[in-house]
SEKOLPA-536231 format. One record per atom (N, C-alpha, C): residue number from 1; residue in three letters; chain; x, y negated, z. Coordinates in steps of 0.02 Angstrom, whole numbers. Example, Ala and Ser with C-alpha at 12.3 -4.5 7.8 and 13.67 -1.06 7.14 Angstrom:
BEGIN
{k: 1; r: ALA; c: A; east: 660; north: 284; up: 390} $
{k: 1; r: ALA; c: A; east: 615; north: 225; up: 390} $
{k: 1; r: ALA; c: A; east: 660; north: 165; up: 390} $
{k: 2; r: SER; c: A; east: 642; north: 112; up: 354} $
{k: 2; r: SER; c: A; east: 684; north: 53; up: 357} $
{k: 2; r: SER; c: A; east: 645; north: -2; up: 394} $
This chain:
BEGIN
{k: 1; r: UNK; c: A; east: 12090; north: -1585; up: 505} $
{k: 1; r: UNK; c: A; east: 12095; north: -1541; up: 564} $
{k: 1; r: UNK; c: A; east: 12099; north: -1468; up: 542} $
{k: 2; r: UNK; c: A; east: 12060; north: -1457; up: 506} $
{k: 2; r: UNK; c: A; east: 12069; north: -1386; up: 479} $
{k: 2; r: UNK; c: A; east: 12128; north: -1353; up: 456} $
{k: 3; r: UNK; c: A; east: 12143; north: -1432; up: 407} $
{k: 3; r: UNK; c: A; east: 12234; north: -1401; up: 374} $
{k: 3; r: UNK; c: A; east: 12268; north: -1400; up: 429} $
{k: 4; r: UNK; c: A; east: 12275; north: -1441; up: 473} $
{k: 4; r: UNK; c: A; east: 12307; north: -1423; up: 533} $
{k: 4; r: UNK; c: A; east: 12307; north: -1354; up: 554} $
{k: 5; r: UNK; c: A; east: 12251; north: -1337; up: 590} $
{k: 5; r: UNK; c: A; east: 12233; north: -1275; up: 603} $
{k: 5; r: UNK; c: A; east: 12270; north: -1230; up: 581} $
{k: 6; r: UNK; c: A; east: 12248; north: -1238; up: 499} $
{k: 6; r: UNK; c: A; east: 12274; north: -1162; up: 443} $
{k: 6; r: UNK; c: A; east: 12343; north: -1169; up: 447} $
{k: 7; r: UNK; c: A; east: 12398; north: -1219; up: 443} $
{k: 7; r: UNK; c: A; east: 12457; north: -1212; up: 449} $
{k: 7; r: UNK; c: A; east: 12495; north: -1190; up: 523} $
{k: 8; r: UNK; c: A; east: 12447; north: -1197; up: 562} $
{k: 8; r: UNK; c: A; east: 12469; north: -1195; up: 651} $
{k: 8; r: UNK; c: A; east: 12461; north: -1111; up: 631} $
{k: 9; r: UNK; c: A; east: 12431; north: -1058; up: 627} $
{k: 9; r: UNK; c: A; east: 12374; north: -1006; up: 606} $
{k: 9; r: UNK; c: A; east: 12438; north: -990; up: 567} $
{k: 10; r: UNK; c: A; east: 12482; north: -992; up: 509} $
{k: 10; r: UNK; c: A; east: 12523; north: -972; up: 449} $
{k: 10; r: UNK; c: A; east: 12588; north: -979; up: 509} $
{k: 11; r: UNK; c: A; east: 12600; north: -1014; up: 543} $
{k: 11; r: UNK; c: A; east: 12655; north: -1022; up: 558} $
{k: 11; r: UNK; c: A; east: 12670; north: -951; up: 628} $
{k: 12; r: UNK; c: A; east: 12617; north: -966; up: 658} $
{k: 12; r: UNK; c: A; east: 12617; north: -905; up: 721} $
{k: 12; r: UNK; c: A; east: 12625; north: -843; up: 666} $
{k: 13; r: UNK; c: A; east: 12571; north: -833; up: 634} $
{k: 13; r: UNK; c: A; east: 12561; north: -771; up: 591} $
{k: 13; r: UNK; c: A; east: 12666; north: -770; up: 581} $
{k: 14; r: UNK; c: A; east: 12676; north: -797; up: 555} $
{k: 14; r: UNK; c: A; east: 12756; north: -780; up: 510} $
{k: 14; r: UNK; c: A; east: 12792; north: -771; up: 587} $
{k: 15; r: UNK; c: A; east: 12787; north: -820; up: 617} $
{k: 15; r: UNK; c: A; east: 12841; north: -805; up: 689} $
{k: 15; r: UNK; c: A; east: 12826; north: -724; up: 709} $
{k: 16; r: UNK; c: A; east: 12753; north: -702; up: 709} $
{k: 16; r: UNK; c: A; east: 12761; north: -621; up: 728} $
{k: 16; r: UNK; c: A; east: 12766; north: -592; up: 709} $
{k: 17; r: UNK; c: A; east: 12791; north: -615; up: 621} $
{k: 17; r: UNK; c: A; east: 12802; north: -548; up: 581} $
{k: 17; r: UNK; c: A; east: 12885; north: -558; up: 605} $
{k: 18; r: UNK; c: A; east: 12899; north: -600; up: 602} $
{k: 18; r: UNK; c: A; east: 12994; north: -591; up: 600} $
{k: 18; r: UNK; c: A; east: 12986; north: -572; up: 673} $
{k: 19; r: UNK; c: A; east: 12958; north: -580; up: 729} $
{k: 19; r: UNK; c: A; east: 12969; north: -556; up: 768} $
{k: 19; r: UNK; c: A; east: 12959; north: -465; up: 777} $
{k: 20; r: UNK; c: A; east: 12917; north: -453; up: 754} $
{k: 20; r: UNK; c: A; east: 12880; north: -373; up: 746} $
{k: 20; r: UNK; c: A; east: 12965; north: -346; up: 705} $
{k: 21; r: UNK; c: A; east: 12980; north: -394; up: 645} $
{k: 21; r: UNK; c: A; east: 13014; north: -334; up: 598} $
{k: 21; r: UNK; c: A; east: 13084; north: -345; up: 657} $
{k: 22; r: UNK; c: A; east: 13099; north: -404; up: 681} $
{k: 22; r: UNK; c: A; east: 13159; north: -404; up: 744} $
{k: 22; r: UNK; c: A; east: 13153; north: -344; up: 787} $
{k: 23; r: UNK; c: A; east: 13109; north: -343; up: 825} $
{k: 23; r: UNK; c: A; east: 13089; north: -269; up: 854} $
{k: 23; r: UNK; c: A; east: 13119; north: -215; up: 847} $
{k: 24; r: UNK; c: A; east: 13080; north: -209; up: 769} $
{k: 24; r: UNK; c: A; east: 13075; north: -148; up: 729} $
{k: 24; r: UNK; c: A; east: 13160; north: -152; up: 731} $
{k: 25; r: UNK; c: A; east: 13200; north: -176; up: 694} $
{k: 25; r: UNK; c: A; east: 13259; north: -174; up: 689} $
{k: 25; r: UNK; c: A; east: 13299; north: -147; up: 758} $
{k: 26; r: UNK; c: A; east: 13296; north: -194; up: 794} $
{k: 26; r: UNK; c: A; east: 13338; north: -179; up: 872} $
{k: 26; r: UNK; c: A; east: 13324; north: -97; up: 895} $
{k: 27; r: UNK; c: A; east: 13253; north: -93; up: 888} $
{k: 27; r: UNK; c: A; east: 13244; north: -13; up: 916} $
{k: 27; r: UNK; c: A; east: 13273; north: 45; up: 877} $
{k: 28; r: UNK; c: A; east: 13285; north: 30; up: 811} $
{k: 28; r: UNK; c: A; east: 13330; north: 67; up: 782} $
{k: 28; r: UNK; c: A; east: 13379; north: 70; up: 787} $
{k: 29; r: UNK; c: A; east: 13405; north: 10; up: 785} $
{k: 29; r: UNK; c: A; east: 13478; north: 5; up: 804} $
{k: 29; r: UNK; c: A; east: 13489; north: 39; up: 868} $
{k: 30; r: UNK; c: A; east: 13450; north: 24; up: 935} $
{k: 30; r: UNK; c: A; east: 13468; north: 42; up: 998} $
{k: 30; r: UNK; c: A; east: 13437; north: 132; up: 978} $
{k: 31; r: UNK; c: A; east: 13407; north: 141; up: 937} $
{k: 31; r: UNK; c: A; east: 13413; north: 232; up: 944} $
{k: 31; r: UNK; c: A; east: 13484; north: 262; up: 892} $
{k: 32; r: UNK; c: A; east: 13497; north: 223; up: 842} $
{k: 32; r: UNK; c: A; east: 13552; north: 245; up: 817} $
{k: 32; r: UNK; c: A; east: 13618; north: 245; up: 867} $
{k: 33; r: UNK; c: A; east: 13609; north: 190; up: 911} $
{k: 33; r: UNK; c: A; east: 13684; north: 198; up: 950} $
{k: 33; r: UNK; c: A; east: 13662; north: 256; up: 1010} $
{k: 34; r: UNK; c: A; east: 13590; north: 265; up: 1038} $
{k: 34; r: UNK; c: A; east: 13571; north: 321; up: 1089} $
{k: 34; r: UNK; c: A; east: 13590; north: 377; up: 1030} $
{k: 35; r: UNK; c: A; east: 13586; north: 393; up: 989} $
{k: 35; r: UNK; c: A; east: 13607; north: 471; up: 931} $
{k: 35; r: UNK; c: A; east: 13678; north: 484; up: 917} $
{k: 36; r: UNK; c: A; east: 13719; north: 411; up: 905} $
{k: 36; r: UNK; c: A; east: 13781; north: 411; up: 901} $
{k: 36; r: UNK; c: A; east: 13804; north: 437; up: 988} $
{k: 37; r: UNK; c: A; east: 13785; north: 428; up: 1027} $
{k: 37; r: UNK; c: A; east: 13822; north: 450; up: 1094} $
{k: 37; r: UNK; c: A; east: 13801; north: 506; up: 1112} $
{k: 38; r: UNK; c: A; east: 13736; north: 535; up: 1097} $
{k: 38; r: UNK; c: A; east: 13734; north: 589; up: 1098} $
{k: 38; r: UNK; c: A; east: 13760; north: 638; up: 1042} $
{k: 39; r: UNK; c: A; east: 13773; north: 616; up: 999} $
{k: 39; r: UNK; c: A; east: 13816; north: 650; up: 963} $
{k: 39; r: UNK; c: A; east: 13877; north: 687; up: 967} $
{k: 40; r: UNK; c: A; east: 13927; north: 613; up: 1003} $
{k: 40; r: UNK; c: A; east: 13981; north: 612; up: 1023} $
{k: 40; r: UNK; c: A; east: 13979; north: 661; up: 1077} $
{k: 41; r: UNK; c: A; east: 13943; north: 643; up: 1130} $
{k: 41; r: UNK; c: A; east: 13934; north: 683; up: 1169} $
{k: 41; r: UNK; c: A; east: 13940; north: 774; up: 1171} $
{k: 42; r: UNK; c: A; east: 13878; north: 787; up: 1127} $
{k: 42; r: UNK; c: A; east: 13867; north: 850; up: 1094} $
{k: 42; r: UNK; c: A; east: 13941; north: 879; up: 1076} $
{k: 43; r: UNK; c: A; east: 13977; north: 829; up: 1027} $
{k: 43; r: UNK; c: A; east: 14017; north: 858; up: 972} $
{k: 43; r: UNK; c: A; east: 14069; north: 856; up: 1022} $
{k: 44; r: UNK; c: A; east: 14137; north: 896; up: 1027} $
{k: 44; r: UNK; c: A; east: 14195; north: 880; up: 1054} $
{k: 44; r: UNK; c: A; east: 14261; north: 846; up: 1020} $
């Protein structure tokens, strides 16, 4: 039961890291394309 446990416990743990660094990624991405249009914007 325990090993159960610890692998149930390893597996969430890893799903929220790829989820956290997914995040992390998209929000950059979605501020690089908000900078690119304001850029564009800015620039003529």
């Amino acid at each position: 039961m325990i090993s159960l446990k610890s692998r149930i416990n390893e597996g969430t743990e890893r799903r929220r890291a790829t989820n956290s660094v997914r995040s992390r990624t998209r929000n950059l991405s979605l501020r690089c394309s908000a900078r690119k249009c304001l850029l564009g914007s800015v620039s003529p």
